[in-house]
C-alpha positions in Angstrom: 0.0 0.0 0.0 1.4 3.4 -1.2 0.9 6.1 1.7 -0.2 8.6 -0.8 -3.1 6.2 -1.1 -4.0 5.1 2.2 -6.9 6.9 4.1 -5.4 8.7 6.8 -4.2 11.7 8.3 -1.7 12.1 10.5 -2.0 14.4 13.2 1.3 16.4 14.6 -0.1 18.1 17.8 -1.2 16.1 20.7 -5.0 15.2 20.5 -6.1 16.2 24.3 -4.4 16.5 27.7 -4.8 12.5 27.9 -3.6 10.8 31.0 -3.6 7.5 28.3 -0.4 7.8 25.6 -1.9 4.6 23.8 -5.1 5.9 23.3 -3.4 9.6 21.9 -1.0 7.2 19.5 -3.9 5.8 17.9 -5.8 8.8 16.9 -2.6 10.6 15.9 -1.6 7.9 14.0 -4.8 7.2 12.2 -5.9 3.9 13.8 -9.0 5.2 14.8 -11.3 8.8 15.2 -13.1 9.4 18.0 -17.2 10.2 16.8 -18.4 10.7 20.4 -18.3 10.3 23.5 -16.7 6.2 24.0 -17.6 5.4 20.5 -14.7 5.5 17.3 -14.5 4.3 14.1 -11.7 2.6 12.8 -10.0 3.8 9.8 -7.9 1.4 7.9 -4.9 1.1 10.0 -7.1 -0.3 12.9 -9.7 -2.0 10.9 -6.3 -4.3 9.8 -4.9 -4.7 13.3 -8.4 -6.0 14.3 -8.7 -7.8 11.1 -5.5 -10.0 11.7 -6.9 -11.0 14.9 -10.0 -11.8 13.9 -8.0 -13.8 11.3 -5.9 -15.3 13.8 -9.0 -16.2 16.3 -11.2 -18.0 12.7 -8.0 -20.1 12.1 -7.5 -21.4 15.9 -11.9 -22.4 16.1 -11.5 -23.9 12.7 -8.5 -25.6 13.3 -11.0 -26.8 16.6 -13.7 -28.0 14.6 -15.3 -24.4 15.3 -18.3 -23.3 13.0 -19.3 -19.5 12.1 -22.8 -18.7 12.7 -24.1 -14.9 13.2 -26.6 -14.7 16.0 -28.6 -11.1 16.3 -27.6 -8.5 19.3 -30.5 -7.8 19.8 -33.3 -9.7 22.1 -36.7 -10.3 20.6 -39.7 -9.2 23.0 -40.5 -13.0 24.0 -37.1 -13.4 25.2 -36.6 -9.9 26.9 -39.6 -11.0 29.0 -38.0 -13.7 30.1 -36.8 -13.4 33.4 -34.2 -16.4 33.3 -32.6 -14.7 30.6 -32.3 -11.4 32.1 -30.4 -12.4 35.3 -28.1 -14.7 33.4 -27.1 -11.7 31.2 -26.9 -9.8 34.4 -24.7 -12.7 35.9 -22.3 -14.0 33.0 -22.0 -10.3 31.4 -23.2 -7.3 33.4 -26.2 -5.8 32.5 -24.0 -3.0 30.4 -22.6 -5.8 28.2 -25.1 -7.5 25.9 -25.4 -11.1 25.3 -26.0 -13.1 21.9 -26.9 -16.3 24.9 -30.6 -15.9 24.9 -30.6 -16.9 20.9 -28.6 -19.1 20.8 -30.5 -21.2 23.7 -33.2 -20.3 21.5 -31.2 -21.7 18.3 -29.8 -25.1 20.1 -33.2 -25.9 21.0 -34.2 -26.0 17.2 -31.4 -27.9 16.3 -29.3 -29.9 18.3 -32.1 -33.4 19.3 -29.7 -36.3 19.4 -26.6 -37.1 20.9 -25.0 -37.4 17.1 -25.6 -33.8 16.7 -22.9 -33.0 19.4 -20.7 -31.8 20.5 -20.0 -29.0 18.2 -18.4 -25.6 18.7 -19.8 -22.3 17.6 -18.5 -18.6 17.0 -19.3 -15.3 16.0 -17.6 -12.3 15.5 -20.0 -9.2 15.7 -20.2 -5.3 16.3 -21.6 -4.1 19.4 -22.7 -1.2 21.0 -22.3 -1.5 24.6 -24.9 0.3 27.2 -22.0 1.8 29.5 -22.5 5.7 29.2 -19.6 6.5 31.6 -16.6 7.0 29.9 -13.4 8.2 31.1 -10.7 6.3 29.3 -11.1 7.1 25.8 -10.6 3.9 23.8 -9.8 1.9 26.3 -13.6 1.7 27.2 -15.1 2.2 24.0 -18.4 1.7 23.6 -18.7 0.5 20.1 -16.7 -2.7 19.7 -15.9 -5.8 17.6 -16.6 -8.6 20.0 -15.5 -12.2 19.0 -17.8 -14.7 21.1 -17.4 -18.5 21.2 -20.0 -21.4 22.5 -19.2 -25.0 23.2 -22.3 -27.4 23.0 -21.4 -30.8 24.3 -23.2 -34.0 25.8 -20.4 -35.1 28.3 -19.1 -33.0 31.1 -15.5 -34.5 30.4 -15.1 -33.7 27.0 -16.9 -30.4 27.5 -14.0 -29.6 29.9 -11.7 -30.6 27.3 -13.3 -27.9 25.1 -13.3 -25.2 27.2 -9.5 -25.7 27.8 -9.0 -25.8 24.2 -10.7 -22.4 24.0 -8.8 -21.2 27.0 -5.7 -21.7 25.0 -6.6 -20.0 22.1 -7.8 -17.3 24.4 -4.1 -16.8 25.8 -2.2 -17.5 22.8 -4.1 -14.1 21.3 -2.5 -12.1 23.9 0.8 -13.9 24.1 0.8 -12.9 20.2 -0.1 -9.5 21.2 2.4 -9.7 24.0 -0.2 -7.9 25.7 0.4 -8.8 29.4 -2.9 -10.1 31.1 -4.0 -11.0 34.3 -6.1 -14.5 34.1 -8.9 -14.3 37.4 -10.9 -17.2 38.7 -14.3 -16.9 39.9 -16.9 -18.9 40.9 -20.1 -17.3 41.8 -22.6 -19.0 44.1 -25.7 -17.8 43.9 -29.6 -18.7 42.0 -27.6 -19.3 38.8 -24.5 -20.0 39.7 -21.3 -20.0 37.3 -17.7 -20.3 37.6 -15.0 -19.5 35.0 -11.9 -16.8 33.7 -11.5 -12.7 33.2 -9.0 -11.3 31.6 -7.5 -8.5 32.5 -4.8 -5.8 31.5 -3.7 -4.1 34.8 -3.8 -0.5 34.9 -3.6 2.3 37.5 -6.2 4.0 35.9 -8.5 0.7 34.8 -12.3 0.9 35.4 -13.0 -2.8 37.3 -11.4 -3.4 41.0 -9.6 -6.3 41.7 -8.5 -7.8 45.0 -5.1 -9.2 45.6 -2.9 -10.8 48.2 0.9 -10.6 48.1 1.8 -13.0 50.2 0.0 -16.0 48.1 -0.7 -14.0 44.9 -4.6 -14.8 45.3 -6.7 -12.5 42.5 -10.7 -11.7 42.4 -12.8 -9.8 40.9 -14.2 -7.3 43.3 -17.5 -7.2 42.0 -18.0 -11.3 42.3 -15.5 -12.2 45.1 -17.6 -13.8 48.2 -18.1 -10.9 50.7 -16.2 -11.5 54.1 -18.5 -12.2 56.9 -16.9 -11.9 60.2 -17.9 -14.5 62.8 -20.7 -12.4 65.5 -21.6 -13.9 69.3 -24.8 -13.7 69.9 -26.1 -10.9 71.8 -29.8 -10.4 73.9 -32.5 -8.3 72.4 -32.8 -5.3 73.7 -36.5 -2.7 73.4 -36.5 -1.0 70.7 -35.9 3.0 71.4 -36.0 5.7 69.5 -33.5 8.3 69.9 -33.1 12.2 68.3 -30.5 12.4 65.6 -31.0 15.5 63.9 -28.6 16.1 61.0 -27.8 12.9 60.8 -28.8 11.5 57.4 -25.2 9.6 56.8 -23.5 6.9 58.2 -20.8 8.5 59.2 -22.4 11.4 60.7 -24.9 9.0 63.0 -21.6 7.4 64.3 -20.0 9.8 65.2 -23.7 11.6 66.9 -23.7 8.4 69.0 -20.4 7.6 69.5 -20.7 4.3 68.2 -18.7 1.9 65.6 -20.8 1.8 62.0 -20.5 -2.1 62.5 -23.6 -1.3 64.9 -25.5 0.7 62.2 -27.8 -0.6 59.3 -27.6 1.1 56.3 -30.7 1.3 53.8 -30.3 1.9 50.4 -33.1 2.7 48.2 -33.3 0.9 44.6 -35.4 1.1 41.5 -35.7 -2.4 39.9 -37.4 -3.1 36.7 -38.3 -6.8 37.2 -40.5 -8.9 35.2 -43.7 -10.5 36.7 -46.5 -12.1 35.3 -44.5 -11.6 31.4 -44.8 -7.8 32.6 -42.4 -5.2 33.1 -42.7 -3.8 35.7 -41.2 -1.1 38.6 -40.5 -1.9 41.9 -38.6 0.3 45.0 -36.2 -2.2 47.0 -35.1 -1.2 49.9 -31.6 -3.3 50.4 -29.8 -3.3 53.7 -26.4 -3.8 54.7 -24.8 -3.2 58.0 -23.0 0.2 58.5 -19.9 -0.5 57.1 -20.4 -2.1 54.3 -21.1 -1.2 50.9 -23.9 -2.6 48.7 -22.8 -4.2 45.2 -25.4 -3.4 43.0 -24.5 -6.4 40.3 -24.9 -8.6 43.5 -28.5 -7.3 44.4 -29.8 -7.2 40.6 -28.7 -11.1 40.3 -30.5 -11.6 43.6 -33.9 -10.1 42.9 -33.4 -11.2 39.1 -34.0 -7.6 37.8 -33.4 -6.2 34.5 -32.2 -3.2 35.1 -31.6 -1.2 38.2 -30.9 2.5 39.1 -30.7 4.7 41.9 -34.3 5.5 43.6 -35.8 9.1 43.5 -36.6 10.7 46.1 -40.3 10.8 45.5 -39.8 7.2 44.7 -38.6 6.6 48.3 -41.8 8.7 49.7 -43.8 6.6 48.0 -43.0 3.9 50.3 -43.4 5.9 53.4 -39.7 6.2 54.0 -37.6 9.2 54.5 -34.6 9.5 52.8 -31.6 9.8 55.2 -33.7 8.5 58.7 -35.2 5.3 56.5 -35.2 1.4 57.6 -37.9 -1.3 57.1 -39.2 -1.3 60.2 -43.0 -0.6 60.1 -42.9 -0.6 56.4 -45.6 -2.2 54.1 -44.3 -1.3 50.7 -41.8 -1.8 48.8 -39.3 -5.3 48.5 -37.3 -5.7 51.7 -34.0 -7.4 50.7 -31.1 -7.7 53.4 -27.3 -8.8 53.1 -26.8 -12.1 54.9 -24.8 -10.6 57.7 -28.1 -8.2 58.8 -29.7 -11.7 60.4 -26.5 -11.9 62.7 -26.2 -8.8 63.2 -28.1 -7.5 66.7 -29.1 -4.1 68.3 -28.3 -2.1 65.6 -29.2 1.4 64.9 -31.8 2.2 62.0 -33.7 4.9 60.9 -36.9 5.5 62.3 -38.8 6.7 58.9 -39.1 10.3 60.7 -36.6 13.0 60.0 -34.1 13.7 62.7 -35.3 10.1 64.3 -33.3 6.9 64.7 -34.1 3.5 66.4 -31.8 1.7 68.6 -31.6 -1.7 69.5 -33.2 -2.6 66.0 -33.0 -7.0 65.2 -34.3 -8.7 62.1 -37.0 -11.6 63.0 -38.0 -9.6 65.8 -38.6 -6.2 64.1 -39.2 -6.9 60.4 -38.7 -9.6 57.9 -36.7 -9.4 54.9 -38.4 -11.1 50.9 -34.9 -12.1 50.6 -31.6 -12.8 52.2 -28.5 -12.7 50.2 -24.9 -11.6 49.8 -25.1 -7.8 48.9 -21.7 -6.5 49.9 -18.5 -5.7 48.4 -15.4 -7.5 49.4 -13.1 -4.9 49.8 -9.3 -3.1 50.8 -8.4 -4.6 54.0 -10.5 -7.6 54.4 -8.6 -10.8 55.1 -7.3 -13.0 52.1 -9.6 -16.3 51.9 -6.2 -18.0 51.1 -3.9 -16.9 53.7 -5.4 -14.3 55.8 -3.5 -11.5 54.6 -4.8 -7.9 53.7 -6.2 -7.8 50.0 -5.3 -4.9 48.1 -7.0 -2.9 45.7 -5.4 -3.3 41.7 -6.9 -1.9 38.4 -7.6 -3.2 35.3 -9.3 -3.3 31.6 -11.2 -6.1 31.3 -10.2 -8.1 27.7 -12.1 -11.6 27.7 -14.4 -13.8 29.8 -14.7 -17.4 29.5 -17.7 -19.1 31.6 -17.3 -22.6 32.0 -19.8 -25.5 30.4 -22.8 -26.5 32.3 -26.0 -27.7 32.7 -28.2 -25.0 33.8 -27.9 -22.8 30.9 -29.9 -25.0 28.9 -31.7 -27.2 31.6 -33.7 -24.3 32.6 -35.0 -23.6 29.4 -35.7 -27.7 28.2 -33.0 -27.3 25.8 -32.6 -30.4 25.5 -31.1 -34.0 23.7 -31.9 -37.6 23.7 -28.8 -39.8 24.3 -28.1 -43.4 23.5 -30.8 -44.4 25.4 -33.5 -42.3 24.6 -33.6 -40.3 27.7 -33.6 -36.3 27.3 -30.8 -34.4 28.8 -29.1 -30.9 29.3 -27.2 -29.8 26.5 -23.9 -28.7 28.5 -23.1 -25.4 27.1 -20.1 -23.1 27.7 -19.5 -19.6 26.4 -16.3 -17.4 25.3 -15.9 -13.7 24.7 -13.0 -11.3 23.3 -13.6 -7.5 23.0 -10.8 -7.1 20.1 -11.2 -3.4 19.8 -10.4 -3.2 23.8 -7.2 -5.6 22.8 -6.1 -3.2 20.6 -6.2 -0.5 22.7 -4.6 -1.9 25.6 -1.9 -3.2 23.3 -1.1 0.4 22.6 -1.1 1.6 25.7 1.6 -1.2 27.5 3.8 -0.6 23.8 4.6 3.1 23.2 7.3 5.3 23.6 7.2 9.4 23.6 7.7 9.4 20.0 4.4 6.7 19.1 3.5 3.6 18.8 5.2 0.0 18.6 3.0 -2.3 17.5 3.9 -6.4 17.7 4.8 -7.6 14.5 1.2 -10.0 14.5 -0.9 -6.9 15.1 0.7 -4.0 13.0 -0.8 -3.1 10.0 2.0 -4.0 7.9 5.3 -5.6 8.4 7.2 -3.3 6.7 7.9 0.5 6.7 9.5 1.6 3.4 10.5 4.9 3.3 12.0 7.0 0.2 14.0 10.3 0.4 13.6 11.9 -2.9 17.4 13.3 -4.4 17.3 16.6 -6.3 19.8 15.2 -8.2 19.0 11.7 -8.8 16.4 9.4 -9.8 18.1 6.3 -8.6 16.4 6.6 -5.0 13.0 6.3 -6.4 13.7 4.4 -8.7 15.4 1.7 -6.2 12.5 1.9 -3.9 9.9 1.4 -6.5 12.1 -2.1 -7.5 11.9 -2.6 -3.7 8.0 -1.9 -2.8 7.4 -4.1 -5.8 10.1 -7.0 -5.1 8.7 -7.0 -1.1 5.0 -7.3 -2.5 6.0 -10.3 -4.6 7.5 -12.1 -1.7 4.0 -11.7 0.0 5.5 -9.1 2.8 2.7 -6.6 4.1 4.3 -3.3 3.2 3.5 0.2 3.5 5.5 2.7 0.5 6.0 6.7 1.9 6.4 7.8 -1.5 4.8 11.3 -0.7 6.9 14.3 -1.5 7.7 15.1 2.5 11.0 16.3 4.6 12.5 13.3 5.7 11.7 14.5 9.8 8.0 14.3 8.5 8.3 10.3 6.9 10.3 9.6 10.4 8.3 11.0 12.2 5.4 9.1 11.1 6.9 6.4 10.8 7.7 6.4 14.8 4.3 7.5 15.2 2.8 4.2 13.0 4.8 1.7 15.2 5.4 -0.6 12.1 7.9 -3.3 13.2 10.4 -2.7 11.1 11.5 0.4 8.9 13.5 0.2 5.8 14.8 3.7 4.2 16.2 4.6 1.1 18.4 7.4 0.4 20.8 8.8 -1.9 24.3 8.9 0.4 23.4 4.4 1.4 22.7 4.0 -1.8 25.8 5.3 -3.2 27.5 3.1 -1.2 25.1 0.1 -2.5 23.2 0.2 0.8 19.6 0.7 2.5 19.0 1.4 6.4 16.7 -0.9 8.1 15.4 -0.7 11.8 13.4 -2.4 14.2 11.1 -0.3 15.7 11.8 -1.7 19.2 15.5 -1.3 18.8 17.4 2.0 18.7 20.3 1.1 16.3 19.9 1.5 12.6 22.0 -1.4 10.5 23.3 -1.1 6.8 22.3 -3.6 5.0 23.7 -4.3 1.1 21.0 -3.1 -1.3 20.9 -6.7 -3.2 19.8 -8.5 0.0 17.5 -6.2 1.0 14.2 -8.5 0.4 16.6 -11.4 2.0 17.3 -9.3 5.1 13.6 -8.4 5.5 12.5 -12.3 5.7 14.7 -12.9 7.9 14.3 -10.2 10.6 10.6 -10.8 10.3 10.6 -14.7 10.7 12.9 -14.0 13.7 9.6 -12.0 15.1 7.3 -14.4 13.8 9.9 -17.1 15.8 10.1 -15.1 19.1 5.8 -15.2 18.9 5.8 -18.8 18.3 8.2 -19.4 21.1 6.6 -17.6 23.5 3.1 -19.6 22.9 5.2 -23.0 22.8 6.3 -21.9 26.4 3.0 -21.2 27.6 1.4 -24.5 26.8 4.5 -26.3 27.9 
């Protein structure tokens, strides 16, 4: 490709006051364009680096026994009202992250009725628009992605391991080839629907999802699905109930600190707006969720356990709708509403609760006694401080991107929903499914951010554009320069290298300078004073030395320094599944 061809524009200045130099690199370097706020487009520099590892991910599922299907991104009515559905999503994806699972439940059950038709292995790779609105990170959260998802459908538990190890592989070896460093979590989430399986992550100071971590035995989790700890409590007896003044005391802290008391001893309620599905209805529902004083609720971990759709903050005339008051509110003497509590609130005793009167609190409050709770479940956040499950040491708080997700095979996926297939001996059973997904625009960007330096990009020689760099600088008073590079560009493109020609009339600081900025691997240049001397330049854009190379083995030379990338790749995956 000929630079005075390619559609792009590079840009000299520095795009914003960004606290993320990957993210500035690719819009100055023409990857991508920001439209709006967290969505881009790629231009035709990214659309390739996504394109080779879409290429990359199609030749690993084939090379599986994988098949392509394309399911929609959108849910149909009879399977948004579906309540199942919607706290799976919530569970395996977050309720900002839409799900192609729903169909293809939908799809299996059309398809798959005997054992012979599995097990088989399914992919897609398909735009998406994620619902996430806050966006602080530029690319690195995008909104509009390319997001490559994979399903394994299998009849034995065994092999359906097998599967999902084979996918895990593939799944690593993407980001080995990136040399993207990641950091591969566990979870296991207990709960209605429970589900165990992998993240990915990049680590980043400035990353959007909380992880918890333990030096002293390297344990990792997800904050958001990492069991909440639960200290042990003695029992205590039950004191009256008493209600007490409080005025200007509508936080935690504040009531504390009134009654000189720890916030252990405090419940907190917080107010929710769940859109839950009853009766094949939408509908609206308050939840008043409470957690002891100091803890904080995890909102993911209530929506899974009243199986909502969606869920948001309450409004205040919301909360008055219930007959609570915001800041002095608990669930005592309420008749509205739905009344879930963490599972700690049941062992907690005597704690202090608003009194649904401003300026009013109650002491000495117990569930059983004083109200009952719809539901009891885990509702807090594991967080800084709280002792390792391992070891016992203090976790600490790390950052990160989240890349991939891999939730293991099982039953209940398909169970649920009589998606079903008759074995050997005529019985119907569970088709055990599994599911895979890779946001490749996220890849990209996280890619750029680890491999930059203050001059651009550097790209790994499988994700770059093109392998090659050739750059001319135009003699005013020869013609053998362009004239060598055209021989060149032409002899390169024979021998099947990806090359990209700067044969624009520019200063050579300009062609440098974008070139820097590109990150191609490697850089070949062409000028008048080497070639006098029957020699071209070529450099590594990782390496700060420039070689001479003799211009006959230039095309020579430039296999050779790319099959020693190509090598270092495949050696790095051989060491990883060693």
């Amino acid at each position: 490709m000929r630079i005075t061809q390619l559609f792009n524009l590079t840009l000299r200045a520095a795009h914003s006051e960004s606290t993320f130099p990957g993210n500035e690199f690719l819009l100055r370097a023409g990857y991508i364009r920001q439209m709006s706020n967290g969505i881009f487009s790629s231009l035709p520099l990214g659309k390739r680096s996504i394109q080779k590892m879409e290429h990359f991910l199609r030749q690993e599922f084939n090379r599986l026994g994988g098949q392509e299907v394309d399911l929609p991104s959108s849910t149909p009515g009879e399977l948004v009202l579906d309540s199942y559905f919607e706290s799976v999503s919530l569970q395996l994806f977050d309720s900002s992250q839409p799900t192609s699972l729903s169909y293809l439940i939908d799809m299996v059950k059309h398809v798959v009725r005997s054992h012979r038709h599995l097990p088989r292995l399914l992919y897609q790779i398909q735009p998406k628009t994620l619902n996430d609105t806050q966006n602080r990170s530029g690319f690195l959260s995008a909104r509009s992605i390319t997001r490559f998802e994979g399903f394994t459908l299998d009849k034995e538990l065994e092999n359906a391991t097998q599967q999902y190890e084979n996918l895990h592989k593939v799944f690593q070896n993407l980001f080995i080839r990136c040399k993207l460093p990641f950091k591969q979590v566990e979870f296991n989430k207990q709960s209605t629907y429970p589900y165990a399986g992998h993240e990915f992550f990049y680590l980043h100071q400035l990353g959007d999802v909380n992880l918890l971590h333990c030096r002293s035995c390297d344990y990792w989790a997800n904050q958001k699905t990492a069991p909440s700890f639960k200290p042990e409590l003695q029992p205590e007896p039950l004191y009256p109930l008493e209600k007490v003044h409080t005025p200007n005391t509508k936080t935690i802290d504040e009531l504390a600190k009134f009654l000189n008391i720890s916030t252990s001893r405090t419940a907190k309620a917080v107010f929710m707006t769940a859109s839950l599905v009853e009766n094949s209805t939408i509908i609206e529902k308050v939840v008043i969720a409470i957690v002891r004083g100091d803890m904080e609720l995890d909102e993911i971990k209530l929506a899974n356990a009243i199986k909502a759709r969606k869920i948001r903050a309450s409004t205040e005339m919301e909360i008055q709708s219930i007959e609570a008051v915001a800041g002095f509110a608990s669930p005592v003497g309420l008749k509205q509403g739905l009344i879930v509590v963490d599972e700690l609130i049941p062992a907690s005793f005597n704690l202090v609760a608003g009194a649904n009167q401003p300026d009013y609190h109650l002491m000495n409050v117990n569930y059983g006694r004083d109200y009952q709770a719809q539901i009891i479940a885990d509702l807090t956040l594991r967080k800084e401080g709280d002792p390792c499950p391992n070891c016992g040491d203090p976790l600490e708080i790390q950052c990160g991107f989240q890349i991939g997700q891999m939730t293991a095979p099982d039953q209940l996926l398909s169970g649920t929903k009589g998606c079903n297939f008759q074995d050997e001996n005529g019985e119907l059973k569970p088709v055990i499914i599994g599911s895979a997904w890779i946001d490749l625009e996220r890849v990209l960007a996280c890619v750029a951010e680890e491999h930059n330096d203050p001059y651009g990009l550097i790209l790994p020689f499988s994700l770059a554009p093109f392998q090659v760099h050739l750059i001319v600088l135009p003699s005013k008073n020869s013609d053998q320069p362009l004239e060598f590079a055209e021989k060149l560009y032409q002899e390169l493109q024979r021998a099947r290298i990806d090359v990209l020609y700067d044969d624009r009339k520019e200063s050579p600081g300009i062609k440098f300078n974008d070139a820097d900025l590109l990150g191609i691997p490697l850089r070949i240049t062409v000028a008048e004073k080497s070639l006098s001397q029957g020699q071209v330049e070529f450099k590594l854009r990782h390496e700060k030395e420039k070689t001479s190379v003799m211009a006959e083995e230039a095309v020579s030379t430039c296999m050779h320094n790319l099959l020693k990338l190509e090598r270092e790749i495949a050696q790095a995956i051989a060491k990883n599944q060693s």
